[in-house]
C-alpha positions, 0 to 999 in steps of 0.5 A, a space after each residue: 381358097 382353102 387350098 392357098 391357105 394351106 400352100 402358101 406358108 408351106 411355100 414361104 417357109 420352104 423359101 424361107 429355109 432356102 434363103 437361110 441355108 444360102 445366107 449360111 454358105 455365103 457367110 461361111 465363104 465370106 468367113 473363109 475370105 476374111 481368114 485368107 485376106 488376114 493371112 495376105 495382110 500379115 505376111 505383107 506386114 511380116 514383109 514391111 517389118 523386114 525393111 525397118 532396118 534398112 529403112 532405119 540406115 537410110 533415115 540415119 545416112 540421110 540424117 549424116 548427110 543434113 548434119 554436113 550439108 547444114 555446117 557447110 552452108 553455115 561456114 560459106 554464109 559464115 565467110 560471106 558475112 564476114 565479107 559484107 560486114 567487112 566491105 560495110 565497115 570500110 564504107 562507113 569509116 570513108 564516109 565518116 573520115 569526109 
């Protein structure tokens, strides 16, 4: 009985020392991991930042193209009110000449 008491501890503090000396390295290889993951994700962001520009050009043609196509339409249903107020006003006046 005396021996347990005296190798146990003994045992639990060098597992101990192991289980801490293991959490060390894996925190020091989860450190290196995060650094080499911080790296990828600024250079793809360094990457992404590139195309502003470009994406800025698109955004702008793409708003050129609106401005024409919303006054087209606008002109076409423009003339075609026109057409139907026109065809409307004929009718009422035939009908108010009967």
């Amino acid at each position: 009985m005396e021996f347990l008491n005296l190798f146990l501890p003994v045992l639990l503090y060098i597992l101990g020392i192991i289980l801490l000396i293991v959490l060390i390295i894996l925190g020091i290889r989860l450190i290196q991991i995060l650094n080499r993951v911080d790296s990828v994700i600024d250079n793809v962001e360094k990457k992404i930042n590139s195309f502003n520009g470009f994406f800025s050009i698109v955004n702008k043609a793409t708003d050129g193209f609106m401005m024409i196509g919303d006054t087209v339409i606008q002109s076409i249903l423009g003339i075609f009110s026109k057409i139907v107020n026109r065809n409307k006003n004929k009718k009422n006046k035939e009908e108010s000449y009967e």
